[in-house]
C-alpha positions in Angstrom: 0.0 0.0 0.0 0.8 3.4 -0.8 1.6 5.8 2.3 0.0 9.4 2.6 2.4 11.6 4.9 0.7 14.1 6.8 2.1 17.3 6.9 -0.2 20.5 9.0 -0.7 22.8 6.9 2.1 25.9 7.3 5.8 25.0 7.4 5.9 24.6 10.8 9.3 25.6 11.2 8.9 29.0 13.1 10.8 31.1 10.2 10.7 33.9 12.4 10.3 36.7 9.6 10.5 39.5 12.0 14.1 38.9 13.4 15.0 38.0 10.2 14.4 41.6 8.6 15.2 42.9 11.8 18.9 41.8 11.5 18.2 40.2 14.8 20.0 36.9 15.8 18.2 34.0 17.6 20.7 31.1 17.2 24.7 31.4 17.4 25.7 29.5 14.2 24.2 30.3 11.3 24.9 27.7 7.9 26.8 28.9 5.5 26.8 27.9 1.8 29.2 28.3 -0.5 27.0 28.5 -3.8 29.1 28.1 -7.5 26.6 28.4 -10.7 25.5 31.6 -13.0 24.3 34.9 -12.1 22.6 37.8 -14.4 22.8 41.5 -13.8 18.7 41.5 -14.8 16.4 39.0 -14.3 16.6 35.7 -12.2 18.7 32.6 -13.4 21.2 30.7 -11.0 22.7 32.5 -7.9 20.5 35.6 -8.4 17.3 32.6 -8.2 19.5 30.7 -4.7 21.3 33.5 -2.7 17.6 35.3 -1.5 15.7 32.5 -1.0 18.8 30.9 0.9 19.6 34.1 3.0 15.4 34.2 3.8 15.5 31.0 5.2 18.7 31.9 7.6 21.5 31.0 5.7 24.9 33.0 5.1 25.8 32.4 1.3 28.9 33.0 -0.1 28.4 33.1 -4.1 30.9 32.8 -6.9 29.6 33.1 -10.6 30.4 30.3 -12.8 29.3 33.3 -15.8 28.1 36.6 -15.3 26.0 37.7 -17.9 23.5 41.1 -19.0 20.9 39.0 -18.6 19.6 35.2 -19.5 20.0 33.5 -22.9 16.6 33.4 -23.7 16.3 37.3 -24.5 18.6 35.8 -28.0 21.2 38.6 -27.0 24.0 38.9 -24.1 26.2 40.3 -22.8 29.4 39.3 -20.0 31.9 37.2 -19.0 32.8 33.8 -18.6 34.6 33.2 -15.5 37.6 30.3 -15.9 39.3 27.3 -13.8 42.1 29.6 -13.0 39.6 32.4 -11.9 37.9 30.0 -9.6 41.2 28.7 -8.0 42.5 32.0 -7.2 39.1 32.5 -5.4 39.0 29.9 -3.5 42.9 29.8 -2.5 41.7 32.9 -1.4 39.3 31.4 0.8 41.8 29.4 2.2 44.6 31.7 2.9 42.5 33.5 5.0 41.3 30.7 6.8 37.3 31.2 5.5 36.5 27.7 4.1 34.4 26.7 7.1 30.9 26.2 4.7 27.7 23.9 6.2 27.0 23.5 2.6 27.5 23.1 -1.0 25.2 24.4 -3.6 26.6 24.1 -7.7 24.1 24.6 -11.0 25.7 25.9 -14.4 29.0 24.9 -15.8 29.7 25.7 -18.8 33.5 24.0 -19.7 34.9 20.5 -18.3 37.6 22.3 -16.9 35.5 24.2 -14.8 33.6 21.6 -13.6 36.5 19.7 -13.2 38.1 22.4 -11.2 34.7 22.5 -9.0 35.4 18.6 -8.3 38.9 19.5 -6.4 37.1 22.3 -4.7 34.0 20.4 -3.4 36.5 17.3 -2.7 38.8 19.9 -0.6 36.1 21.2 0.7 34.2 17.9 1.8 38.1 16.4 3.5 38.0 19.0 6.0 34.4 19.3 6.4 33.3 15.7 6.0 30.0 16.8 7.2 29.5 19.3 4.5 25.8 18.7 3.0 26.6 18.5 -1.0 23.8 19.7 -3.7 24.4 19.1 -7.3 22.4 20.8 -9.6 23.8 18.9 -12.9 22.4 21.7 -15.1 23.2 20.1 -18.6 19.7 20.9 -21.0 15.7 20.1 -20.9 13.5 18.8 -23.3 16.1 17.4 -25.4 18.1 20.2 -25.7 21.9 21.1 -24.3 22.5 24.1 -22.4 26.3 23.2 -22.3 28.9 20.7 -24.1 27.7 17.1 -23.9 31.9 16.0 -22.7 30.7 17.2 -19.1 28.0 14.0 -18.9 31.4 12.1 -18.0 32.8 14.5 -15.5 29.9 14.2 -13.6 29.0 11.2 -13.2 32.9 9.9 -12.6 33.9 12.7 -10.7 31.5 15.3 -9.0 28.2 12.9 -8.2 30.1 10.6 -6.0 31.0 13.6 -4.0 27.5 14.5 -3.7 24.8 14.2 -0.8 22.0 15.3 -2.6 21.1 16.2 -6.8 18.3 17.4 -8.3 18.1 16.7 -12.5 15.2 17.1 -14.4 14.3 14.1 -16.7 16.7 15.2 -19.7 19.4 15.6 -17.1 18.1 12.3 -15.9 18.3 10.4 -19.3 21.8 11.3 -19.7 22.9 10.2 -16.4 21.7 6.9 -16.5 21.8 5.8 -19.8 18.1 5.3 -20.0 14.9 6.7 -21.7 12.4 7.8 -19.2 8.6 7.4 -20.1 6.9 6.0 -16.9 7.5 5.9 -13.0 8.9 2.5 -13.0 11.7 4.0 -15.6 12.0 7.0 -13.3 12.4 4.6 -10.2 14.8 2.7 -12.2 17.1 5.6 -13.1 17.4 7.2 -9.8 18.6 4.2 -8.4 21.6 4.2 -11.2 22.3 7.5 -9.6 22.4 6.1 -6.0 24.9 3.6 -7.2 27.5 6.1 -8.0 27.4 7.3 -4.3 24.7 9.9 -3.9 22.0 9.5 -1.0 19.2 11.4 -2.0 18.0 11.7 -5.7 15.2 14.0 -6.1 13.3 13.9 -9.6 12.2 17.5 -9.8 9.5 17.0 -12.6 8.5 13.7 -14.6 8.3 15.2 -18.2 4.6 13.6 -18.9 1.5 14.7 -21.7 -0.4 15.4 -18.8 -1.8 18.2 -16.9 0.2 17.3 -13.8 3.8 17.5 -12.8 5.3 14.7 -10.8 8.2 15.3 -8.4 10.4 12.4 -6.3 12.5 12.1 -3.6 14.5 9.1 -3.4 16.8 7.8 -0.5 18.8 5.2 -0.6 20.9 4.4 3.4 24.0 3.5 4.3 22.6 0.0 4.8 21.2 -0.1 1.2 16.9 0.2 2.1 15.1 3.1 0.0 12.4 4.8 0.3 10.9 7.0 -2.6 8.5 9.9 -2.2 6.1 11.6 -4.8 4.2 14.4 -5.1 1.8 15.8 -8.0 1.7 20.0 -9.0 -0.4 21.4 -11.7 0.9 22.0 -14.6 1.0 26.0 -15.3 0.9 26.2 -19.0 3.6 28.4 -19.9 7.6 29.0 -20.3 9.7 30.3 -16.6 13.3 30.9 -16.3 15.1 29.7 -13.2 13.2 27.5 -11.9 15.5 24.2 -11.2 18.1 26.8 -9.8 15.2 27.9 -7.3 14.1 24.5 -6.7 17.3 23.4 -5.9 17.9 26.0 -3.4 14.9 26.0 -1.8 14.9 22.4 -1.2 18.3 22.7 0.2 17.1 25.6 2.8 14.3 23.3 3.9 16.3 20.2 4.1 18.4 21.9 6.7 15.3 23.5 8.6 13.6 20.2 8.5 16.2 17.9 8.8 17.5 14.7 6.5 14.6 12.4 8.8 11.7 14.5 7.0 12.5 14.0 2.9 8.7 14.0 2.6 8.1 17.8 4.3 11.0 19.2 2.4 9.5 17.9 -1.0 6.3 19.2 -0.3 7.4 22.9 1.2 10.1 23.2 -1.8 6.8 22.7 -4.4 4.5 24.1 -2.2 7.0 27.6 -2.6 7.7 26.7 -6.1 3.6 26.7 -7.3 2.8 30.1 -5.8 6.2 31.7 -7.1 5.1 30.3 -10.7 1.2 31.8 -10.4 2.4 34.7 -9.2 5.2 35.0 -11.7 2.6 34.1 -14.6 0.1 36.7 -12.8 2.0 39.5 -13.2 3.2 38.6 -16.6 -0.5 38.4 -18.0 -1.2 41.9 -16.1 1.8 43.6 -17.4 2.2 42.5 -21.0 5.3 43.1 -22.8 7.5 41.7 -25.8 7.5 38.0 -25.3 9.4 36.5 -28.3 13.4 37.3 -28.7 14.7 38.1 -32.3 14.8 34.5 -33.4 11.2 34.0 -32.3 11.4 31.8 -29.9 9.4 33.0 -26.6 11.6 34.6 -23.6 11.3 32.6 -19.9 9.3 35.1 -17.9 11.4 36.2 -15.0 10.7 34.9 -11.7 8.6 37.3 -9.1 10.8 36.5 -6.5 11.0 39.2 -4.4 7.6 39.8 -4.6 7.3 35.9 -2.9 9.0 36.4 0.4 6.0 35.4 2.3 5.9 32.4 0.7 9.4 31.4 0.7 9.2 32.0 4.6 5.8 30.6 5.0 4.8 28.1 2.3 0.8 27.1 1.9 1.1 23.4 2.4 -3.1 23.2 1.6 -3.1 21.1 -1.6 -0.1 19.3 -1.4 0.8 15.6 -0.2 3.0 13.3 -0.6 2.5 9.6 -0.9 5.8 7.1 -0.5 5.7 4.9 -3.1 6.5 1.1 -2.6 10.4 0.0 -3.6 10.5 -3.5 -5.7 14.0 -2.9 -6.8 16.6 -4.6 -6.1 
């Protein structure tokens, strides 16, 4: 039998937003990320979509910008730089020197080259020898829907050298696909990937949408122990029929913030708060967008991602509506 987990409805993690904007302090040790994947001067894609959300939810982030662009892709023109492996040594020898490498977590999302993802590798490895207790989220931003966002030589890198580092990753089902080696069209095929992904090393896999015809989304969250049992979690969001941009880099980060809030024991809660924040941030987004009407295809003709309302969410990434959301563990047959 399927299981239902009950969750009340409200976090029910006492986000204290009033100290919070206050600047006041209710605990002595903060966690501190160290977060490595894009950023835009306009708009919201990688650290611009994780570093709010994160600092909302209590964290310290440290950032460094894999690229740093005008703006996202999608707009057809850009402008920026691309920041290199050298670049990010010097940073984080920096880091180092002065003695500053002392990070609760890891957050990464795009890479663009091999050698910077390669690079990231020694850093999260250095990273993970002194702090062995260092929570590690890979976002392996690689494409969706079929499509690349970046050079199909990094598939390799990640899954031989930066996945078995990692506690927790988050692909879509393209990213998915490549991983594993296998086409994804039903649940059982879903099930059956993520558990290729436990066997290089990482704990929890979480599915962040189940590409399907319908008018639902489906999300997992699978956990494999030390001692080999796994339990898999899903949850079901609507559908909102249109085209967003940032959205696995806030999913990632948000899912992050609540698994540290809510702990490693509650996989099911932190599903359900990270899609829970992710829904109202997408009507709201798609709200606004429909109300304030503006040029909506780039000079190719393709249509631009509407930029996240993010700011405009605060409430919700503090206090998620958990009303229409549950989560039902799903039972394991693999071996």
């Amino acid at each position: 039998m399927s299981e239902t987990v009950v969750v009340e409805s409200g976090c029910g993690c006492n986000v204290d937003s009033d100290s919070i904007i206050n600047g006041e302090s209710k605990v002595d040790h903060s966690p501190r990320v160290l977060s490595i994947q894009s950023h835009v001067v306009s708009g919201y894609v990688g650290n611009k979509c994780a570093v709010f959300p994160l600092q909302a939810l209590g964290f310290e982030v440290d950032f460094i910008n894999s690229v740093q662009f005008s703006n996202h892709t999608g707009y057809g023109k850009w402008k920026g730089q691309v920041l290199m492996d050298t670049d990010l040594d010097d940073l984080y020898q920096g880091l180092v020197d002065n003695e500053l490498v002392n990070y609760s977590h890891l957050l990464t999302g795009y890479v663009g080259t091999v050698s910077f993802l390669q690079k990231i590798q020694s850093v999260v490895a250095s990273i993970k020898k002194k702090l062995p207790n260092c929570v590690y989220l890979c976002d392996p931003v690689l494409g969706d829907n079929g499509h690349f966002y970046v050079p199909e030589a990094l598939i390799p890198v990640y899954t031989r050298d930066v996945l078995p580092l990692a506690d927790i990753t988050t692909p879509n089902t393209f990213e998915l696909e490549l991983f594993s080696g296998m086409k994804i069209v039903t649940e059982t095929d879903a099930l059956l990937a993520m558990d290729k992904i436990h066997d290089l090393g990482v704990k929890i896999v979480v599915l962040s949408s189940l590409d399907s015809a319908g008018a639902d989304l489906d999300t997992y969250a699978s956990v494999r122990s030390e001692s080999g049992t796994r339990r898999v979690w899903k949850t079901t969001s609507p559908r909102l029929d249109d085209i967003f941009t940032g959205t696995g880099d806030l999913f990632a980060a948000l899912f992050l913030g609540w698994y540290h809030k809510l702990g490693a024991e509650n996989i099911p809660e932190v599903l359900r708060t990270t899609l829970a924040t992710m829904q109202v941030v997408l009507r709201r987004t798609k709200e606004y967008a429909e109300a304030h009407p503006k040029v909506t295809t780039n000079p190719t003709g393709r249509p631009i991602p509407k930029e996240l309302r993010l700011v405009q969410s605060l409430d919700v990434i503090l206090n998620p509506p958990l009303d229409d959301h549950v989560v039902t563990e799903i039972p394991i047959k693999l071996a």
